[in-house]
N, C-alpha and C positions, 0 to 999 in steps of 0.2 A: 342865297339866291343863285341859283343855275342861268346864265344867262347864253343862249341860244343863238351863235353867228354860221349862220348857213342858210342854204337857200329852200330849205325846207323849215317851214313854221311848227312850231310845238300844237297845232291844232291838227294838224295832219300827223301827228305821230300815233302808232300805236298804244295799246295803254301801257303794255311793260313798259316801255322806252316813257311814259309820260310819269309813270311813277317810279322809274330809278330816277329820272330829273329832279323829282319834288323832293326828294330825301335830302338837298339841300336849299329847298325851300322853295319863292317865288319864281317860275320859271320866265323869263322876259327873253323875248325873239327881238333880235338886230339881225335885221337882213345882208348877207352879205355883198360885199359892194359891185359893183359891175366894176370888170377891167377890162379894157379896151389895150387894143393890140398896138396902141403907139404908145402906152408905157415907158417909161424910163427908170433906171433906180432911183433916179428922186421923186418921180410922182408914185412912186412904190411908196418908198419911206413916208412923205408925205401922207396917203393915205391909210397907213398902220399907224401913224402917231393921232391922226383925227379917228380911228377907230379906238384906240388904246385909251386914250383920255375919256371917249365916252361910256367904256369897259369901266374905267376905272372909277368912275362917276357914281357908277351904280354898286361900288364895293360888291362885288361878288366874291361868294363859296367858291367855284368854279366854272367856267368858261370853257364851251363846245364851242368850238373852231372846225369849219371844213369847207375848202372851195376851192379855188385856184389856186396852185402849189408855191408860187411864189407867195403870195401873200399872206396864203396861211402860215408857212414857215415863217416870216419874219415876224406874225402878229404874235404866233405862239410863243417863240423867242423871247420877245420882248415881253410878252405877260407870264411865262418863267420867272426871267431876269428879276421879275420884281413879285416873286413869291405864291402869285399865283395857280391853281388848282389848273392846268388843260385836260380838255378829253377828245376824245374823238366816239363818234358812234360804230359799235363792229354791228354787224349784220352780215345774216348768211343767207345770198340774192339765188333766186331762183331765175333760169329765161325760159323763154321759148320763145321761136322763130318760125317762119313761114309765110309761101310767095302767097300772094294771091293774082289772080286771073290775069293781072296786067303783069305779072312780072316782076310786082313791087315785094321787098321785101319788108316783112311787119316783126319786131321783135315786143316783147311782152315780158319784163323784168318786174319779181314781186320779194320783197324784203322782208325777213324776220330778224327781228330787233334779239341779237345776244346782249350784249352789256356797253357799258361808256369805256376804253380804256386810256388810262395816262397818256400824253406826248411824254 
């Protein structure tokens, strides 16, 4: 089981990136959690060990982790610590930019899916 913590759902993936996933079987999307900015280390903690337990629930192959830098580092950590497969997604992002009439600036970011690598 690949299971999917990010804010990007396995339905909106491309299909490379949807079939390196399946190589370890059912892919199941956990959304990652919203962090609000009055945070603390304990409601950090907190909130990696109620994400961990529900990881670990589901016995997975491997575990894609990506979102806010704290808490992906500690969730990663913690599902190392305990044997676990992490990955991250690489992709090679294309932009473009540009004002229109008012001034406003519009940028347009498009992602091709290279491969999952290790934490």
């Amino acid at each position: 089981m690949f299971v999917n913590v990010s804010n990007h759902p396995s339905e909106l993936w491309l299909d490379d990136q949807k079939k390196s996933a399946m190589q370890y079987g059912e892919v199941v999307d956990l959304a990652f959690p919203m962090i609000y900015k009055g945070y603390d280390s304990i409601k950090y903690d907190e909130l990696v060990e109620s994400y961990y337990e529900r990881i670990m629930d589901l016995c997975p192959d491997v575990v894609m982790v990506q979102g806010e830098f704290v808490f992906t580092h500690r969730l990663v950590n913690k599902l190392k610590n305990s044997g676990v497969k992490v990955v991250a997604a690489r992709s090679e992002r294309s932009s473009s930019e540009y004002k229109d009439e008012n001034g406003v600036i519009h940028k347009q970011s498009t992602f091709e899916f290279i491969d999952f690598v290790e934490y």
